[in-house]
C-alpha beads as a LAMMPS data file, in Angstrom:
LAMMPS data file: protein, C-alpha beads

179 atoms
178 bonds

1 atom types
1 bond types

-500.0 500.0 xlo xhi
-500.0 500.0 ylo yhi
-500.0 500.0 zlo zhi

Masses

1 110.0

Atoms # bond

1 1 1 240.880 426.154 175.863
2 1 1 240.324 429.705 175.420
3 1 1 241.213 432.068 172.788
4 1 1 243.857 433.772 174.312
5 1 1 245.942 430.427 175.002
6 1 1 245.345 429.719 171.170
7 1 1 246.500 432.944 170.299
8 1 1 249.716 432.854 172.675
9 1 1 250.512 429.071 171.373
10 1 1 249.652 430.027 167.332
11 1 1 252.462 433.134 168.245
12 1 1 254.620 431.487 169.535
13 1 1 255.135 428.909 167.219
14 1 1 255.248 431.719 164.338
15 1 1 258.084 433.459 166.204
16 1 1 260.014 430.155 166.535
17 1 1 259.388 429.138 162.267
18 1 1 260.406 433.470 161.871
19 1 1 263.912 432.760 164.059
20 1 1 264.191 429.589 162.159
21 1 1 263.976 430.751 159.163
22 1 1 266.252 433.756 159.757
23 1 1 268.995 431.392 161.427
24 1 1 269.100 429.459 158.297
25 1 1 269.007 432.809 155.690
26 1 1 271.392 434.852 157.920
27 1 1 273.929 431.907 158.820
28 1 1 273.232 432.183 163.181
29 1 1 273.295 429.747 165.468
30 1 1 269.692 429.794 166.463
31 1 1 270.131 426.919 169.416
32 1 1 272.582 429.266 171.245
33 1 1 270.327 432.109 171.179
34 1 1 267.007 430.398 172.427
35 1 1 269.221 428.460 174.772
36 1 1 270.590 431.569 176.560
37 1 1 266.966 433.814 176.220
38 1 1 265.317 430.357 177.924
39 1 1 267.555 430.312 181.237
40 1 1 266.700 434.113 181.396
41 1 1 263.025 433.479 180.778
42 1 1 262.706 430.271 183.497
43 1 1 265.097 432.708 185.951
44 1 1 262.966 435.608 185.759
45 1 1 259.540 432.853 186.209
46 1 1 260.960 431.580 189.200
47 1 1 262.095 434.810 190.768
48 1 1 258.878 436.447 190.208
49 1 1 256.654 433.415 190.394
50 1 1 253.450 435.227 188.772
51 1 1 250.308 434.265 189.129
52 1 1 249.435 431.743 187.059
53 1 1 245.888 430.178 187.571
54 1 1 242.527 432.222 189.467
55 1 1 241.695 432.674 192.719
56 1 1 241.003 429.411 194.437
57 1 1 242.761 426.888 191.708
58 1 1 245.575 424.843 192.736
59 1 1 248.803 424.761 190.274
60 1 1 251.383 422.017 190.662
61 1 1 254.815 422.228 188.622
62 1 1 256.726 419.102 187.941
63 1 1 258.846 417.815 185.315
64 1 1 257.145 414.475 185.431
65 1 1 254.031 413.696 186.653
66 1 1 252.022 410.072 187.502
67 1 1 249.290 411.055 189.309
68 1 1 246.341 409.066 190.352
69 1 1 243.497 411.359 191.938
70 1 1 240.907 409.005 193.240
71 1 1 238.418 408.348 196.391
72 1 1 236.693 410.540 198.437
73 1 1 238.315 413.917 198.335
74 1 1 237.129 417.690 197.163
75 1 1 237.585 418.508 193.625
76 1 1 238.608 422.217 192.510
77 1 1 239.937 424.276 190.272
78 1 1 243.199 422.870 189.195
79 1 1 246.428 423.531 186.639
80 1 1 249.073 420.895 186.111
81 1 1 252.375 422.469 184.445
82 1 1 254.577 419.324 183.631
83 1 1 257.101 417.844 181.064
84 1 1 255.218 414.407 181.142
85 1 1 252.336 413.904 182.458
86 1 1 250.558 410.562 183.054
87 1 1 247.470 410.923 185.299
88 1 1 243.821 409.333 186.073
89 1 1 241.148 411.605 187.647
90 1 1 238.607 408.904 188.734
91 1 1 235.866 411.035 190.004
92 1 1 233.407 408.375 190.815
93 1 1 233.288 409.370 194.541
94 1 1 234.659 412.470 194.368
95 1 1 232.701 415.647 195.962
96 1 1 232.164 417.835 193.081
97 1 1 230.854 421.223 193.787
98 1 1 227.981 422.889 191.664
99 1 1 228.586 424.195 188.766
100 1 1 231.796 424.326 186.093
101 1 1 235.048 422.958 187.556
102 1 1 238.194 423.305 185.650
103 1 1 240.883 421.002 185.034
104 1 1 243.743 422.438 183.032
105 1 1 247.283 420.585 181.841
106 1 1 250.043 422.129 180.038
107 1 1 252.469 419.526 179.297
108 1 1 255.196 418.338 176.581
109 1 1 253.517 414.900 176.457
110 1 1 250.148 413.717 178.281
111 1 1 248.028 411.087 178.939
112 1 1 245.038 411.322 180.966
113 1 1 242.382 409.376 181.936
114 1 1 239.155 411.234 183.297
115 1 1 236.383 409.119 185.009
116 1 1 233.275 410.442 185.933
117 1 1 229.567 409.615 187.637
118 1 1 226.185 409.394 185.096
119 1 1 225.020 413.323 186.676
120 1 1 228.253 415.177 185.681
121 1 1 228.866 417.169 182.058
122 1 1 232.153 416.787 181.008
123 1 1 233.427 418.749 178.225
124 1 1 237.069 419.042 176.898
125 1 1 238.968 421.456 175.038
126 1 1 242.424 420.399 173.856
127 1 1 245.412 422.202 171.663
128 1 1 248.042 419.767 170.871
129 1 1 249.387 419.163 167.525
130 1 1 248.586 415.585 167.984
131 1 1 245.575 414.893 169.728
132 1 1 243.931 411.496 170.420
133 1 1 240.921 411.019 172.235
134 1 1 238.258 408.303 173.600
135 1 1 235.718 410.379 174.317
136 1 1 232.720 408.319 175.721
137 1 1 232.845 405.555 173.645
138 1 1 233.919 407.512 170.234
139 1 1 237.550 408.119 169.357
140 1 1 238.763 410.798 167.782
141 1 1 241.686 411.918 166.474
142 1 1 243.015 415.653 165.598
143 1 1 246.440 416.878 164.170
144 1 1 247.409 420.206 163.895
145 1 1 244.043 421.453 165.626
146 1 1 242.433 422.352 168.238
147 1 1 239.904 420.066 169.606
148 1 1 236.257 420.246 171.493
149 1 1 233.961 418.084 172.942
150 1 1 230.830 417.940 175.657
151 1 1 228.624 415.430 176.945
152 1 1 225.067 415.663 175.970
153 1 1 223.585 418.147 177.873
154 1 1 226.545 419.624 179.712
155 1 1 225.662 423.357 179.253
156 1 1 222.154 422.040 181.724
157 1 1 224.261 419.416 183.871
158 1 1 224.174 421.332 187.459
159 1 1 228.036 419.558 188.057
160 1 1 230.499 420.118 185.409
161 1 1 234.084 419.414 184.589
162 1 1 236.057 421.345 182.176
163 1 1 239.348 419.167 180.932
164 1 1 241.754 421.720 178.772
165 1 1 244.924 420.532 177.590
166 1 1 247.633 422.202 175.659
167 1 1 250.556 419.773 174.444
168 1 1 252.883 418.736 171.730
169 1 1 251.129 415.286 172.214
170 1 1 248.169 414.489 173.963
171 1 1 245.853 411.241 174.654
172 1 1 242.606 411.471 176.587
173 1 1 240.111 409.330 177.437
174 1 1 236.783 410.189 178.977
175 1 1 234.476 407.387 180.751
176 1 1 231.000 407.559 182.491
177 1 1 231.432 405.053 185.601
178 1 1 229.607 403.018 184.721
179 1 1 230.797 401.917 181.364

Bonds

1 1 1 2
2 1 2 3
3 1 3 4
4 1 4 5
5 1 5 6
6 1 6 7
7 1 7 8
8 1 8 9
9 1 9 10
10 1 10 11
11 1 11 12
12 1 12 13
13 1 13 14
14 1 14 15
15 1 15 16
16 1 16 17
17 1 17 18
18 1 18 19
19 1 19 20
20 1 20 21
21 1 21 22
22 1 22 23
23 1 23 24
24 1 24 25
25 1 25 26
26 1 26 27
27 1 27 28
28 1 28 29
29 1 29 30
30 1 30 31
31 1 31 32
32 1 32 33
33 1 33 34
34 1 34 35
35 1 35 36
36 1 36 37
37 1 37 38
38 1 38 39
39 1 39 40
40 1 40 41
41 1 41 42
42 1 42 43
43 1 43 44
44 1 44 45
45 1 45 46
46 1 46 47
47 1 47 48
48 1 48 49
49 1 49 50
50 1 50 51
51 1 51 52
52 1 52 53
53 1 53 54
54 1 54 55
55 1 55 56
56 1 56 57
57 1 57 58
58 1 58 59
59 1 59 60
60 1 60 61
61 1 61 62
62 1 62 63
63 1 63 64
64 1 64 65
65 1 65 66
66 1 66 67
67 1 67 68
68 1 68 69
69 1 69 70
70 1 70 71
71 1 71 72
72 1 72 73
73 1 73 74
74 1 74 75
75 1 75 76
76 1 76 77
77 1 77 78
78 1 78 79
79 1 79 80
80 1 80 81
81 1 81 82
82 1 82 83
83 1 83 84
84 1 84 85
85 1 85 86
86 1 86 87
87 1 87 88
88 1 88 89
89 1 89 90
90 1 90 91
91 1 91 92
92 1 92 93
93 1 93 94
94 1 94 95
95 1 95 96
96 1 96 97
97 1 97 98
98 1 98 99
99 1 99 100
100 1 100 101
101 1 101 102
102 1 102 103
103 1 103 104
104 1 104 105
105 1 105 106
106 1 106 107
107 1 107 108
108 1 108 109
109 1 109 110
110 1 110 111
111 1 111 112
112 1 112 113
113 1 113 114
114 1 114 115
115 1 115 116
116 1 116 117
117 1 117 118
118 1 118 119
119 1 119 120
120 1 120 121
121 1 121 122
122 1 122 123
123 1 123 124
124 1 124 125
125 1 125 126
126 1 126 127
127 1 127 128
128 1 128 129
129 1 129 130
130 1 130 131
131 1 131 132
132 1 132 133
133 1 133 134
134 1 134 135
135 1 135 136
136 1 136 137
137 1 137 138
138 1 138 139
139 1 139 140
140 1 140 141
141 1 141 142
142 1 142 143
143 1 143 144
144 1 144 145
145 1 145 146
146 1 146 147
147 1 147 148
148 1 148 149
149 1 149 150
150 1 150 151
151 1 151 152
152 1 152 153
153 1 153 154
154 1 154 155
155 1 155 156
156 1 156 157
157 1 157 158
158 1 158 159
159 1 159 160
160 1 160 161
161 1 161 162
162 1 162 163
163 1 163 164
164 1 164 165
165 1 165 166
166 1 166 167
167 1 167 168
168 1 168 169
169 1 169 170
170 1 170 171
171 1 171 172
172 1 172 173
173 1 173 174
174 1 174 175
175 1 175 176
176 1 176 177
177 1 177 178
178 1 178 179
């Protein structure tokens, strides 16, 4: 996760406790407001569609998402933007190009399941306020913070993949092939 999304998600979330708080002093119906300003927000998104991930990543929208990526297929740069998300990334026979590839999901709720060969670093970087991981055979668990994790040796693994997550709730789980 980089900085920046912290710093837009740690904002946010201040704005939203500052209108809270300023609904309940000053007697407004906070729920109206955000209600209208959100339909004007997702109209002006739509209409203008900006660009949302880098050159050469793929971005799917959907409101719920079961995905199973699997086989023999070309991995890239990727950013799922979902309500719900449910997905396995089984990687075993995947072609994965040299160097860091970057798997990002920005959901409500997710669950993912990321499978990979022996050769490839994996490394995650999640921002949820509930985060619960299996991470190669350790599980942790983080709540209110961010969350980071790589393979031995990932910074000198020639194939990488990047997993970054920002969600309400999320549960990952990371396996070598093998295991």
């Amino acid at each position: 996760m980089t900085k920046r999304t912290q710093i837009i998600v740690g904002v946010a979330i201040l704005l939203f406790g500052l209108a809270a708080l300023l609904a309940t002093v000053y007697k407004i119906n906070i729920w109206a407001l955000c209600w209208g300003i959100g339909l004007i927000l997702l109209g002006v998104l739509i209409l203008l569609r900006p660009r949302l991930t880098t050159p050469g990543s793929r971005a799917k929208f959907w409101f719920i998402a079961d995905f199973n990526r699997s086989g023999d297929c070309q991995v890239q740069n990727e950013e799922i933007w979902t309500f719900v998300s449910d997905g396995k990334f089984d990687l075993t026979s995947a072609n994965l190009p040299a160097g860091e590839t970057k798997i990002s999901i920005v959901a409500f709720v997710s669950e993912s399941v990321l499978i990979v060969p022996e050769d490839v670093g994996i490394s995650i970087s999640l921002t949820s306020f509930y985060n619960e991981v299996r991470f190669l055979g350790d599980r942790v668990d983080s709540f209110v913070a961010p969350l980071t994790q790589a393979s031995d040796g990932y910074d000198l693994a020639e194939r990488k993949i990047l997993l970054e997550t920002v969600c309400f709730f999320s549960e990952v789980k990371i396996r070598r092939a093998s295991l």
